[in-house]
BATI-630676 format. One record per atom (N, C-alpha, C): x, z, y; residue number from 1; residue in one letter. Coordinates in pm, whole numbers, plus 50000, padded with zeros to 5 digits. Layout:
(node (X,Z,Y),NUM,a)
...
! end
This chain:
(node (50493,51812,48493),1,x)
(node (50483,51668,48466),1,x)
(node (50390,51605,48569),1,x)
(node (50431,51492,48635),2,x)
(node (50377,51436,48703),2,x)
(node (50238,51391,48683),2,x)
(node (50144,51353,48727),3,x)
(node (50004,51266,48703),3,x)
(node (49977,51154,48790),3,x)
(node (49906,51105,48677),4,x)
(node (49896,50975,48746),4,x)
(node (49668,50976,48790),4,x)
(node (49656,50977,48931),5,x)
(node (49533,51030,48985),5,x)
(node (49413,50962,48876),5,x)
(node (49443,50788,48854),6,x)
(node (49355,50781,48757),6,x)
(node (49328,50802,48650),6,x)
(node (49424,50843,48607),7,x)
(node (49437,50947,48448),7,x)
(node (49346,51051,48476),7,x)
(node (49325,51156,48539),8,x)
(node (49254,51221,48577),8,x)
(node (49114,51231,48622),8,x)
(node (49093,51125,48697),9,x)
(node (48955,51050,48733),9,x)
(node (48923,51027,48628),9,x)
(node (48974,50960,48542),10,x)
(node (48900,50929,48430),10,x)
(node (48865,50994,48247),10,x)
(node (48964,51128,48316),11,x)
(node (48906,51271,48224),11,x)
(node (48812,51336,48310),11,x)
(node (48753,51282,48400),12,x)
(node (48684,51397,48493),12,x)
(node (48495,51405,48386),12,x)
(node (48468,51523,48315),13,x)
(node (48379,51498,48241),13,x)
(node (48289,51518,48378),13,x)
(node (48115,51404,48392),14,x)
(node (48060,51440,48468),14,x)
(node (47924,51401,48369),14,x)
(node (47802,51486,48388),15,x)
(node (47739,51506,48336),15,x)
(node (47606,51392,48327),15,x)
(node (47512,51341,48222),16,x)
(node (47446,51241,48270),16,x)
(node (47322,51251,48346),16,x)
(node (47370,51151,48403),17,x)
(node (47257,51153,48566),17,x)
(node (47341,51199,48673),17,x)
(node (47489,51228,48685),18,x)
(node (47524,51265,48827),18,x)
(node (47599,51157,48819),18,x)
(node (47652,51117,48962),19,x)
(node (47791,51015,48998),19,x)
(node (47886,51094,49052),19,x)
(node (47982,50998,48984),20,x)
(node (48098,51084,49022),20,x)
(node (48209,51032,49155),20,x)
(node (48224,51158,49208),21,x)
(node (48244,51087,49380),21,x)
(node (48456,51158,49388),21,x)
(node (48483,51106,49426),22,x)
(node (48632,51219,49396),22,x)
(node (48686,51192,49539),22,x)
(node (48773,51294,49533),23,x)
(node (48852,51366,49686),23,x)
(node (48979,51368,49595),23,x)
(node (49061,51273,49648),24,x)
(node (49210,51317,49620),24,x)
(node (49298,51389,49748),24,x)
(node (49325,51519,49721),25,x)
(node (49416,51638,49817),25,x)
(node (49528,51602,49765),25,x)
(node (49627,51539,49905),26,x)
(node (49740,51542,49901),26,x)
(node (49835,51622,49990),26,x)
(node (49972,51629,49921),27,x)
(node (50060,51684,49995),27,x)
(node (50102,51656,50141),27,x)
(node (50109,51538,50124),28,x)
(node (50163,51444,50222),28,x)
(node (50091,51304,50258),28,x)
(node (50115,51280,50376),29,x)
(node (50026,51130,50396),29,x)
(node (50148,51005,50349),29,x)
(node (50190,51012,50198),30,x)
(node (50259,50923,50150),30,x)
(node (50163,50793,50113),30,x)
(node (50235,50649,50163),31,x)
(node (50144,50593,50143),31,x)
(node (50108,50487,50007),31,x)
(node (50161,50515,49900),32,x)
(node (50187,50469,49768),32,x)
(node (50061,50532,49734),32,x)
(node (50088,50679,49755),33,x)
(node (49956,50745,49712),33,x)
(node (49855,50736,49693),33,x)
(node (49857,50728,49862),34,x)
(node (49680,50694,49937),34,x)
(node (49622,50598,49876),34,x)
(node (49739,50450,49800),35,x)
(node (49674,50369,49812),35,x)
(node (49623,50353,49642),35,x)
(node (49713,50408,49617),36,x)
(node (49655,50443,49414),36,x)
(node (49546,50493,49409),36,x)
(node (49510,50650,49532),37,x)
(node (49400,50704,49512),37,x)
(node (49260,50614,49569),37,x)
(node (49289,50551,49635),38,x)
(node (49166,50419,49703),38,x)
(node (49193,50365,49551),38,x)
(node (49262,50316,49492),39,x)
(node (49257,50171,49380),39,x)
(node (49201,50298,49259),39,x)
(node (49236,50397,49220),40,x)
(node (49193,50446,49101),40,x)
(node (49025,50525,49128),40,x)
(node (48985,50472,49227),41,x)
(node (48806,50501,49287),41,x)
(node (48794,50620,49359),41,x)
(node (48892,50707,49441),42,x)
(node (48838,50782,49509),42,x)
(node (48795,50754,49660),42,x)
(node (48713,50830,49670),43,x)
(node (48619,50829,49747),43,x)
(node (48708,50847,49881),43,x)
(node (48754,50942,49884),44,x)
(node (48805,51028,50025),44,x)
(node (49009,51066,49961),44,x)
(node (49026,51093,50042),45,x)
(node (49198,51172,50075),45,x)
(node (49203,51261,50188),45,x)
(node (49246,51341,50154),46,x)
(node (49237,51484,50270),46,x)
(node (49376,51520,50259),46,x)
(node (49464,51589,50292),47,x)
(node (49607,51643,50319),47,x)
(node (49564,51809,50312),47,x)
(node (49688,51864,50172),48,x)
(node (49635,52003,50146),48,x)
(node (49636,52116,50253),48,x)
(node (49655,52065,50385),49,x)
(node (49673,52122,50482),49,x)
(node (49549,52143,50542),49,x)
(node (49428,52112,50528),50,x)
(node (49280,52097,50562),50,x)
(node (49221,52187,50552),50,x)
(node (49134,52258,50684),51,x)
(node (49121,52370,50663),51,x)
(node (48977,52408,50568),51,x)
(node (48912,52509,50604),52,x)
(node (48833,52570,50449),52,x)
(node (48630,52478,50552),52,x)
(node (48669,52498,50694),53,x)
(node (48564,52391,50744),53,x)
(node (48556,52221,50698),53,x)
(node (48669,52169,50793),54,x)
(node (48700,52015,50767),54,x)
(node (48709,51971,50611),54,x)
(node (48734,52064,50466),55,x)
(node (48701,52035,50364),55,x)
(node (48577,52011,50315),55,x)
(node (48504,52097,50398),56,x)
(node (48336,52147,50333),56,x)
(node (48277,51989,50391),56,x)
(node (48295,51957,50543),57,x)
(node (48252,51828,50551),57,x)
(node (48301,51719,50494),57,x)
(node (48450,51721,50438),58,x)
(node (48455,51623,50352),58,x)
(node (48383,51578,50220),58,x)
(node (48392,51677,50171),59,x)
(node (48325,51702,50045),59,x)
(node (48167,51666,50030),59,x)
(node (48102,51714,50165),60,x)
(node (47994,51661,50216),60,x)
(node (47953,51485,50260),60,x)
(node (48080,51465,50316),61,x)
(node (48037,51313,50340),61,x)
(node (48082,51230,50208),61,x)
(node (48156,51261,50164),62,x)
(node (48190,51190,50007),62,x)
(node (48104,51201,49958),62,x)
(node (47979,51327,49908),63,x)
(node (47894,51350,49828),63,x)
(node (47756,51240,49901),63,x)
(node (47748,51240,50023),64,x)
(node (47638,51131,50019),64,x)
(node (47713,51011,50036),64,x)
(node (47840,50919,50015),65,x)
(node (47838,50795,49939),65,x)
(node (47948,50794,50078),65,x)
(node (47947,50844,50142),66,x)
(node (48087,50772,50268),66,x)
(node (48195,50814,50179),66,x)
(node (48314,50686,50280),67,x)
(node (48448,50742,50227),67,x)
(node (48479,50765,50329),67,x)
(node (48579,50829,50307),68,x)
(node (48733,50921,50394),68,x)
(node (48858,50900,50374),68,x)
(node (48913,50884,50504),69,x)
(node (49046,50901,50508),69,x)
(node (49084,51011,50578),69,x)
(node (49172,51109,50559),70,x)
(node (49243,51204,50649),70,x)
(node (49285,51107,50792),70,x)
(node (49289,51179,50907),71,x)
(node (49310,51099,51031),71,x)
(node (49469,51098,50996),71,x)
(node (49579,51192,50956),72,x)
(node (49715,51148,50952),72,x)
(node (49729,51009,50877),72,x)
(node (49643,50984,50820),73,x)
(node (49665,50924,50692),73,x)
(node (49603,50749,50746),73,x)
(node (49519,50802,50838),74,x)
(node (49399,50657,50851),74,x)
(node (49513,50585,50953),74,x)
(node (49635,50666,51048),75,x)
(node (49733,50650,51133),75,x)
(node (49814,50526,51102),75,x)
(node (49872,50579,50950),76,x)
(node (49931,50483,50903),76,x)
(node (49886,50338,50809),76,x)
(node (49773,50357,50807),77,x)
(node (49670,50237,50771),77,x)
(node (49673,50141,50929),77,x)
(node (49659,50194,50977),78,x)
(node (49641,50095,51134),78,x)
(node (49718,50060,51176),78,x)
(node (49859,50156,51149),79,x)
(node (50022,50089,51182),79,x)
(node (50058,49974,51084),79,x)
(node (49999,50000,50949),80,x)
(node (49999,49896,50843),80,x)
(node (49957,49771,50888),80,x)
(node (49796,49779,50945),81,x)
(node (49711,49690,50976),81,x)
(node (49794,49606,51103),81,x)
(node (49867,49676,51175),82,x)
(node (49905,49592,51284),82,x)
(node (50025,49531,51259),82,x)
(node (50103,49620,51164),83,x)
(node (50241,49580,51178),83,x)
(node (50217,49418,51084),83,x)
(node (50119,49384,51003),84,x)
(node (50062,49274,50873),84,x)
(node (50060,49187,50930),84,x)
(node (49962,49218,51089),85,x)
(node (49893,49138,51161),85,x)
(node (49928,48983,51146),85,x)
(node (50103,49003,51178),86,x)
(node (50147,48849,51185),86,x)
(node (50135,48785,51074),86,x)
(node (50108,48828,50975),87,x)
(node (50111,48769,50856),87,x)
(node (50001,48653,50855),87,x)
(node (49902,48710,50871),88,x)
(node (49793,48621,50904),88,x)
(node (49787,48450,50999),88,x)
(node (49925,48485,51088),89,x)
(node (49915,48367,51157),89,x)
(node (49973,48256,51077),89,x)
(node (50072,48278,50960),90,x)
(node (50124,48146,50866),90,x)
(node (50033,48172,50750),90,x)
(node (49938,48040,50664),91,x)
(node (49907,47989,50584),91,x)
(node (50005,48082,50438),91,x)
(node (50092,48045,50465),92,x)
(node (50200,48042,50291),92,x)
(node (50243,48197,50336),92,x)
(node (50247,48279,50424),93,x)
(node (50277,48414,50432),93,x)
(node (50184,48498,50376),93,x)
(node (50080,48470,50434),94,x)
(node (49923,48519,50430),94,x)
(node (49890,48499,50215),94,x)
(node (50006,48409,50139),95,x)
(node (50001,48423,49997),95,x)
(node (50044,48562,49948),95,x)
(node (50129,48617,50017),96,x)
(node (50206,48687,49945),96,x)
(node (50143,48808,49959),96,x)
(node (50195,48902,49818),97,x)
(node (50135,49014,49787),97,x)
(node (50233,49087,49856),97,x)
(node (50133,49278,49878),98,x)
(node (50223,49371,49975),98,x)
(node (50376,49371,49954),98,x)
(node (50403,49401,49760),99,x)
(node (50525,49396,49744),99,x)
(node (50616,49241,49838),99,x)
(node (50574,49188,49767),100,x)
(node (50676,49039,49788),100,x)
(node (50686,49043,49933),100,x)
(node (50556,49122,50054),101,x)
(node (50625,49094,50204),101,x)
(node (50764,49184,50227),101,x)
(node (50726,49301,50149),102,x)
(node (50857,49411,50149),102,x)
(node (50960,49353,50107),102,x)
(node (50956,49276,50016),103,x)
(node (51121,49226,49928),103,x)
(node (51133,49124,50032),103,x)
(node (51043,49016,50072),104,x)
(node (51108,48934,50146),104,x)
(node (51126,48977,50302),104,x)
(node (51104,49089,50358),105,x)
(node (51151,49169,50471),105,x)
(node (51307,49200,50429),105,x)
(node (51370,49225,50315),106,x)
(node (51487,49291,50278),106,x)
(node (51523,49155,50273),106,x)
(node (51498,49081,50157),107,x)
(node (51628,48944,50165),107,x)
(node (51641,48912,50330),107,x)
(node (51553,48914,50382),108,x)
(node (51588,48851,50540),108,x)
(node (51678,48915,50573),108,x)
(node (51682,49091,50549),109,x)
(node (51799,49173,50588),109,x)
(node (51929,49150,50536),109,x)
(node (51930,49061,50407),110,x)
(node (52059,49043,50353),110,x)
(node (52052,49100,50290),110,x)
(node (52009,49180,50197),111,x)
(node (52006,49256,50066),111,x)
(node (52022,49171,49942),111,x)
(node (52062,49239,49846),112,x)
(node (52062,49142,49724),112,x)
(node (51961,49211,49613),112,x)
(node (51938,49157,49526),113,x)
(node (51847,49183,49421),113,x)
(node (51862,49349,49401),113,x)
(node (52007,49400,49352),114,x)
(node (52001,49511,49300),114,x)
(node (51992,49612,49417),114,x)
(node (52027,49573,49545),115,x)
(node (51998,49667,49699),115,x)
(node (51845,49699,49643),115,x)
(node (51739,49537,49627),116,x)
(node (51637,49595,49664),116,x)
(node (51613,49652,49619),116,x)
(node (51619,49640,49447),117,x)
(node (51556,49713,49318),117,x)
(node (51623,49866,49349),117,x)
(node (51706,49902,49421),118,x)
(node (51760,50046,49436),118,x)
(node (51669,50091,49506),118,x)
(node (51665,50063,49645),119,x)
(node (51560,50100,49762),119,x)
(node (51386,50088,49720),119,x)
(node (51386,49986,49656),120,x)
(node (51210,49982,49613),120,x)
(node (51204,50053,49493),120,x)
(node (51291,50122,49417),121,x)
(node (51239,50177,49272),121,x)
(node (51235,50113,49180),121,x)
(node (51314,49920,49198),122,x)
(node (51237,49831,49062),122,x)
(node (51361,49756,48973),122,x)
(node (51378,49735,48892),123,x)
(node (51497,49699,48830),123,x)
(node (51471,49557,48875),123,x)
(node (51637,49527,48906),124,x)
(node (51689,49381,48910),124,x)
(node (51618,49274,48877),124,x)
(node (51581,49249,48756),125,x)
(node (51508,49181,48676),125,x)
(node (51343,49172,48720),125,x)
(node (51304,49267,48774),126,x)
(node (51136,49300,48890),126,x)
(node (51195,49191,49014),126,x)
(node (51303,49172,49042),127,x)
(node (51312,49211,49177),127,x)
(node (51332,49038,49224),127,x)
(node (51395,48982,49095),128,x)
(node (51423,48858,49076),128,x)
(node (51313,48774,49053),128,x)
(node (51209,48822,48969),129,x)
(node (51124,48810,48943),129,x)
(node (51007,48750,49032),129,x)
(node (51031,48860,49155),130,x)
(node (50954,48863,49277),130,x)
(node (50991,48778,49387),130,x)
(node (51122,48774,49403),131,x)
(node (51202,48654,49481),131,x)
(node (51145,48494,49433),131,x)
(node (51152,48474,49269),132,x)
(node (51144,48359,49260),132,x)
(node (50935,48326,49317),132,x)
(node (50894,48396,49294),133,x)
(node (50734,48414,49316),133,x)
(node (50723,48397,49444),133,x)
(node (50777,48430,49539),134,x)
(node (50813,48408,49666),134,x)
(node (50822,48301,49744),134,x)
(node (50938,48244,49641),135,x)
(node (51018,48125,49686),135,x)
(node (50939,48006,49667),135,x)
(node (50843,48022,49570),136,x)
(node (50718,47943,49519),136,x)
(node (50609,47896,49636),136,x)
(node (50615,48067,49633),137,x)
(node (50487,48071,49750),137,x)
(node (50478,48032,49898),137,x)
(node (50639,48012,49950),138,x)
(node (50699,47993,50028),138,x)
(node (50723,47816,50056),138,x)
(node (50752,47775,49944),139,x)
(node (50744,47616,49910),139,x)
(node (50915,47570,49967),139,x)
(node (51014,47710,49940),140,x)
(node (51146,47684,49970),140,x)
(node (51187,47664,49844),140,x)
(node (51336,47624,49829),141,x)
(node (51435,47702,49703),141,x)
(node (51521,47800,49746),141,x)
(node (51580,47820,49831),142,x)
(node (51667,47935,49830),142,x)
(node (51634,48041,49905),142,x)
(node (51707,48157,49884),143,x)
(node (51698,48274,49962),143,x)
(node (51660,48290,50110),143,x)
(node (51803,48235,50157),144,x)
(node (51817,48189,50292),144,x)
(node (51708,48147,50401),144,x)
(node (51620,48033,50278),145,x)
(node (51541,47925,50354),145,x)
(node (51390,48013,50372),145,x)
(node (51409,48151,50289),146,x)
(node (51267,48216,50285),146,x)
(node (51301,48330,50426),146,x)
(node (51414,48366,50415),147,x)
(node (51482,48474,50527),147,x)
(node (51430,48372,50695),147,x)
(node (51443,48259,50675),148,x)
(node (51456,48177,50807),148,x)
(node (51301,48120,50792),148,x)
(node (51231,48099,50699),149,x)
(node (51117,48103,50714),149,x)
(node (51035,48184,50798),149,x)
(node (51074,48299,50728),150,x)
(node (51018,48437,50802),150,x)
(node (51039,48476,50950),150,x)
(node (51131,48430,50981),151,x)
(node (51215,48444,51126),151,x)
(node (51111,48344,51193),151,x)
(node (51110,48244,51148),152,x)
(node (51052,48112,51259),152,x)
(node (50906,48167,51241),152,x)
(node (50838,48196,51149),153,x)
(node (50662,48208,51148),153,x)
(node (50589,48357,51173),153,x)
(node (50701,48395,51229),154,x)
(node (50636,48571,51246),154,x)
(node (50716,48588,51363),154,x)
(node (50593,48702,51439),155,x)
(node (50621,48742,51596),155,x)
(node (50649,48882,51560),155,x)
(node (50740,48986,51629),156,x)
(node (50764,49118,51638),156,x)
(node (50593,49181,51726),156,x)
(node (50523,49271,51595),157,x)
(node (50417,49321,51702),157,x)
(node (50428,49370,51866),157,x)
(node (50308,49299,51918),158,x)
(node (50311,49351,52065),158,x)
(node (50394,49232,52166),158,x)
(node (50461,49125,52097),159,x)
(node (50474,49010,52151),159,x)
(node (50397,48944,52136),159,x)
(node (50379,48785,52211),160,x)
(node (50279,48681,52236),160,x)
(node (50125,48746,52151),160,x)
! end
């Protein structure tokens, strides 16, 4: 059965007078993960591939109060960070939450509600949900006008 990391964090018995510092070891530098294990309070992420040295210093810099990212892992934080970048240059883009840039990356593609909800994991009804929140935030009404929004107020990274 699957777990969910802060379920766990928050059976972690720790004794009174210590703080509790946590290392989530993952399989993979998936980035849903990484980012549950940052939101449910850990400290650090390492990839179970880490050897029996590079653990001991993790464990070490977590324990005096730094955090960590695995370098595979910090990779795709910076590809994140850049690929966002444009977001920042429109006002009403710069509203929207991570999900809603992903869904409104797909309507631009022409997807329809149930494409996305297939590809993102979220039922129809999430997905519609998120469109109209969008469309709000966007200050359009239709689909279209958020797809062509997006087109006119965002640069492909590494242009202008």
């Amino acid at each position: 059965m699957p777990y969910r990391i802060g379920e766990v964090a928050e059976r972690a018995n720790v004794p009174e007078g210590f703080v509790r510092r946590l290392i989530d070891l993952g399989a993979l530098p998936v980035r849903k993960r990484d980012w549950e294990s940052r939101r449910s309070g850990a400290a650090g992420y390492v990839l179970k591939q880490i050897n029996g040295d590079e653990l001991l210093r993790a464990i070490r810099a977590v324990g005096a109060g730094q955090n960590l990212l695995d370098p595979a892992v910090t990779k795709g934080v910076f590809d994140r960070l850049r690929k966002g970048k444009h977001l920042l240059r429109d006002e009403k883009l710069a509203r929207l939450s991570p999900q809603e840039e992903r869904i409104l990356g797909r309507v631009a593609d022409g997807l329809t509600n149930g494409q996305i909800g297939q590809e993102l994991g979220l039922a129809e009804k999430t997905v519609k949900n998120y469109v109209s929140s969008i469309l709000a935030k966007l200050e359009v009404a239709r689909r279209a006008e958020a797809a062509a929004y997006l087109a006119r107020h965002t640069t492909t990274p590494g242009s202008s």
